[in-house]
C-alpha positions as CSV (number, residue, x, y, z in Angstrom):
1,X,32.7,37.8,-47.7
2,X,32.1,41.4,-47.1
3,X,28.8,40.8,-46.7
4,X,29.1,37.7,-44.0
5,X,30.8,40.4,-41.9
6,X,28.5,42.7,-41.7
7,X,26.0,40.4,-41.0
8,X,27.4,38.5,-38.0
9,X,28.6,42.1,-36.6
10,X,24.3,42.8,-37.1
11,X,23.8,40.1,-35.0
12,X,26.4,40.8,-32.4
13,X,25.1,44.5,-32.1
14,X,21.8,42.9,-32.1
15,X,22.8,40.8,-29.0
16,X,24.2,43.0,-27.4
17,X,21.0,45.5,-27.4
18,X,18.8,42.8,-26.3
19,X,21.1,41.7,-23.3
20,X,21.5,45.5,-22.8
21,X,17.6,46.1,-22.9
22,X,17.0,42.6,-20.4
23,X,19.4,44.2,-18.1
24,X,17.5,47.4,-17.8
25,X,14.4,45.4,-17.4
26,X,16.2,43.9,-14.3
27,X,17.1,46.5,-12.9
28,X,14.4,49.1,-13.1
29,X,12.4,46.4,-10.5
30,X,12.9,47.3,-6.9
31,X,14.7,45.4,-4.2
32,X,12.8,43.4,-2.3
33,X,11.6,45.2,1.0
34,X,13.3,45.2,3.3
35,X,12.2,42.8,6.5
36,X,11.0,44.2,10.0
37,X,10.1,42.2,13.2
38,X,6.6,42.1,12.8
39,X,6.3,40.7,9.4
40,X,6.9,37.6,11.0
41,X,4.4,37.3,14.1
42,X,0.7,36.5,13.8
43,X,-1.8,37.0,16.8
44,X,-4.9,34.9,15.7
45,X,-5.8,32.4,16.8
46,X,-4.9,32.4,20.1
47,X,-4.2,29.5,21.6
48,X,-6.7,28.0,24.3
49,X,-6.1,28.5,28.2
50,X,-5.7,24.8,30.0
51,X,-5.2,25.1,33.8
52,X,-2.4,22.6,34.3
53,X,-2.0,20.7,37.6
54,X,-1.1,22.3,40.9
55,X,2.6,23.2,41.6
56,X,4.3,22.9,45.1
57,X,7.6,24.8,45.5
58,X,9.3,21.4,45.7
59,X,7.9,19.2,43.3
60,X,11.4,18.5,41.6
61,X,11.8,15.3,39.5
62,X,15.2,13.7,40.0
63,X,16.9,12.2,37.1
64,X,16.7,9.6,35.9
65,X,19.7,6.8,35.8
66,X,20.9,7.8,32.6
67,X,20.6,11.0,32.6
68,X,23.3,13.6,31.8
69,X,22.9,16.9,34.6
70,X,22.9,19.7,33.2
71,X,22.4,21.6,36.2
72,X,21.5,20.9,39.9
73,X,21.2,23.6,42.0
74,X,25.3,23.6,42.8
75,X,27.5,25.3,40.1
76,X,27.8,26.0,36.5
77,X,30.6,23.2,35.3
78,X,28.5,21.6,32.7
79,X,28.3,25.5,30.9
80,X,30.4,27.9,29.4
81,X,29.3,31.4,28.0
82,X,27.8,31.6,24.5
83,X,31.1,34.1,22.8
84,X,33.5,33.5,20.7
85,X,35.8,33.1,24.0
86,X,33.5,30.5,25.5
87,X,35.1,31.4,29.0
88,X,32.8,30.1,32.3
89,X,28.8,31.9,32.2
90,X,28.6,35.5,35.1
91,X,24.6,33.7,35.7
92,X,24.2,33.7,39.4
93,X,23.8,30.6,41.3
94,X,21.8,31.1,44.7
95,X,19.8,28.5,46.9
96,X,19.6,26.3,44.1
97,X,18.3,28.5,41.4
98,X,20.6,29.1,38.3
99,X,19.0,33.4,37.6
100,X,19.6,34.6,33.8
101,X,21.5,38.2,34.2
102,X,22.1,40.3,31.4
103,X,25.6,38.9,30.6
104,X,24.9,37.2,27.4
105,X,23.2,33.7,26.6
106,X,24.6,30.7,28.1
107,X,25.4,27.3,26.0
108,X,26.5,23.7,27.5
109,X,29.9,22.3,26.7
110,X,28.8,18.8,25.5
111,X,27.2,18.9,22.3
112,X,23.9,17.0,21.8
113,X,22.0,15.8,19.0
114,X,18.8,13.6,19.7
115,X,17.5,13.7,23.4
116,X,14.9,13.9,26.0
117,X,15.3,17.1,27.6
118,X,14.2,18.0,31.0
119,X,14.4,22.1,32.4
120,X,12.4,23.9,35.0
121,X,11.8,27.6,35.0
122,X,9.8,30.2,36.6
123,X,9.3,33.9,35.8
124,X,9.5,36.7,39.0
125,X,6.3,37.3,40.5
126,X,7.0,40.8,40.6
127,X,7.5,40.7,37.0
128,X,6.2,43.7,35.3
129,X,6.1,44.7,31.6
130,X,4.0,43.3,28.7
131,X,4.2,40.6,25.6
132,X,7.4,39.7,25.0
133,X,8.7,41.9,27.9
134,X,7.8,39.6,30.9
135,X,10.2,37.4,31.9
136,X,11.7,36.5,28.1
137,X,13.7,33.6,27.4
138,X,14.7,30.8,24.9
139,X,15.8,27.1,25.6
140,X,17.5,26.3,22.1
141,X,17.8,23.2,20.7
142,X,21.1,22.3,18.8
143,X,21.8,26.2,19.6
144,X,20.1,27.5,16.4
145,X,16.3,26.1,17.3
146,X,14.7,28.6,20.0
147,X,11.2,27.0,22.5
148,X,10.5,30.5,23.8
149,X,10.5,30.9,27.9
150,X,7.9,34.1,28.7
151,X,5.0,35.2,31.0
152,X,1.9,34.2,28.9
153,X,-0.2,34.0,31.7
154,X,-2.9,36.1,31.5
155,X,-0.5,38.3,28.8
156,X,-1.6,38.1,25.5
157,X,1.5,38.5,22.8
158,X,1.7,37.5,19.4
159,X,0.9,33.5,19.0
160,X,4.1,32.0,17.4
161,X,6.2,34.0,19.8
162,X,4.4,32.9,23.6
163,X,5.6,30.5,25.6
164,X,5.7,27.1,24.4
165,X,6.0,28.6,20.9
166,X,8.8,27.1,18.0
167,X,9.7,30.8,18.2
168,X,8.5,32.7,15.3
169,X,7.3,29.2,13.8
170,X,4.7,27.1,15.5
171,X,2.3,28.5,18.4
172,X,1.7,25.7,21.1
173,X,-1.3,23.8,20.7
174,X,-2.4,25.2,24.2
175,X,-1.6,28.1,26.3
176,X,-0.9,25.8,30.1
177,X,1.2,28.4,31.8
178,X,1.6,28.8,35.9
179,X,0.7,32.1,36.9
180,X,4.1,34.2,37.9
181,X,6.3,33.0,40.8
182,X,5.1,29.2,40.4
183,X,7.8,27.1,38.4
184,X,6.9,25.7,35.2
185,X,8.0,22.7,33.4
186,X,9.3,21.6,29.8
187,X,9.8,18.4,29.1
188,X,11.2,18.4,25.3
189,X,11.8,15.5,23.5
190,X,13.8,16.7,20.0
191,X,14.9,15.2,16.6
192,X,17.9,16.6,15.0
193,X,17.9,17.3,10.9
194,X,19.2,14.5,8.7
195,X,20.8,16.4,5.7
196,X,21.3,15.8,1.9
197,X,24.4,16.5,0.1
198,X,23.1,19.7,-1.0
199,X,22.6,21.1,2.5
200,X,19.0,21.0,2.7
201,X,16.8,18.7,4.8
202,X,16.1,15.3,3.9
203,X,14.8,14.9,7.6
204,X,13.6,18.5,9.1
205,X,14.3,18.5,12.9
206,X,10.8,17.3,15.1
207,X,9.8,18.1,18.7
208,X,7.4,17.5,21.0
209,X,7.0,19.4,24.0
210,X,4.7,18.8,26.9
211,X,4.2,21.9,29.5
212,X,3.3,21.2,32.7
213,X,1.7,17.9,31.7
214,X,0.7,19.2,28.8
215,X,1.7,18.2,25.5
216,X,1.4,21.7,23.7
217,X,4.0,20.6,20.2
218,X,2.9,17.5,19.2
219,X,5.9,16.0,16.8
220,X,6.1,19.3,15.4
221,X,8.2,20.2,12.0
222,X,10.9,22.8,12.8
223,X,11.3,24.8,9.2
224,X,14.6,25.8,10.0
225,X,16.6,28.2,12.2
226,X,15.6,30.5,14.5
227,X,14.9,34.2,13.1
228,X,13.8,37.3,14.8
229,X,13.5,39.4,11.8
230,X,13.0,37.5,8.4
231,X,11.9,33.5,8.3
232,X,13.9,30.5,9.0
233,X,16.7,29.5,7.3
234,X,18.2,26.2,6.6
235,X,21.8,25.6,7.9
236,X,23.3,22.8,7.7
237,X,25.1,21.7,11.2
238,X,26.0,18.8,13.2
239,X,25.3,18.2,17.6
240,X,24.7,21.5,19.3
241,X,24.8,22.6,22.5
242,X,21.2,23.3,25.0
243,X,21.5,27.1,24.8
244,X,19.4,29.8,27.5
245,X,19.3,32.9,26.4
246,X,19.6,36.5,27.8
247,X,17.2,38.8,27.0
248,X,17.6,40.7,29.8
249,X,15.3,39.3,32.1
250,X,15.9,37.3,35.4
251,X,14.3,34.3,34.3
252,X,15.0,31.6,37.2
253,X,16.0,27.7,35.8
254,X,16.7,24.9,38.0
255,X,16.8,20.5,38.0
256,X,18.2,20.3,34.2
257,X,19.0,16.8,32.7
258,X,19.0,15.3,29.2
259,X,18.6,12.0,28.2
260,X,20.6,11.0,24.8
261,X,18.5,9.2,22.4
């Protein structure tokens, strides 16, 4: 009996040492390092330059029949700020133009989910700066899935991060930016996530874009959220809001409508 008790308290000890050793193995690893901006962003290839068609200062395109304004050159109603007090956005309205001021990101009230999304912008010609300091800012789908708004004309920054871009994801397929001071155009046409029970995708959110008649995302696969430092995520969520963001550029918007799909 004596001998059965000493032999299973062997074997406990022995345990014990081996889960002791294991967790020193663990441990004597390093964490994993830590993540900066840049590990993120890739510069090659570039994507090609395609002159788009001409601008003129007034070629607006109403909206259609069904479509839900978002803005039209009069006030902010269909917007609130993007805080946790909501409260309505400080953007300046003025001759039509909705300008971006360093307030904090804007977000509508309604909620969306599937949709055709129309939005016209245009960076200051006097805009100075480089990369992603000329005339920076985001159009987010659902609120969490960022088309980056930014001077790439003639300004080289890197590729998954220009304008066009799924931010920090998916270059365009072209580069068809007006030079500064004409107004470009995004016409986004965007698939929200279906989700399994576990929280992951079972459908990823798609989008196509086209840019000044362009098509520059092509059905693209979103991989998730929308990271600056570190690589997207996958968060389970329901309808979102359009959100534009403040980066602390005047970035001018105006004629915004959605289409529900």
């Amino acid at each position: 009996m004596k001998r059965n008790i000493y032999v299973v308290n062997v074997l406990i000890i022995a345990i014990i040492c081996g889960y002791c050793v294991n967790l020193e193995a663990q441990n004597k690893y390093p964490e994993p390092e830590p993540m900066k901006p840049g590990m993120s962003e890739f510069w090659t290839p570039q994507p090609k330059i395609v002159t788009p068609g001409k601008a003129t200062e007034n070629a607006v395109i109403s909206p259609p029949s069904d479509a839900i304004v978002l803005f039209d050159g009069k006030d902010l109603s269909a917007w609130k700020s993007n805080n946790k007090e909501g409260g309505d956005p400080k953007w300046i309205v003025k001759d039509g133009i909705l300008i971006a001021t360093p307030t904090g990101s804007i977000e509508t009230k309604q909620h969306f989910e599937n949709y055709q999304l129309h939005i016209e912008w245009r960076i200051s010609e006097d805009v100075t700066g480089k990369s992603q300091g000329r005339g920076n800012s985001g159009v987010f789908m659902q609120g969490i899935y960022e088309v980056q708004v930014l001077d790439s004309y003639q300004s080289e920054t890197y590729a998954n991060g220009q304008a066009g871009s799924i931010y920090k994801q998916t270059p365009p397929l072209v580069n068809a930016m007006r030079k500064p001071g004409e107004w470009n155009v995004y016409d986004i046409i965007y698939s929200a996530p279906i989700f399994k029970k576990d929280g992951t995708y079972r459908i990823p959110p798609r989008v196509t874009i086209i840019h000044n008649g362009v098509v520059i995302q092509n059905n693209t696969t979103i991989l998730g959220t929308t990271e600056y430092i570190g690589f997207p995520r996958v968060v389970e969520h329901g309808a979102g809001p359009i959100l534009l963001q403040d980066h602390g550029n005047a970035v001018n918007f105006r004629n915004i409508w959605i289409r529900e799909l």
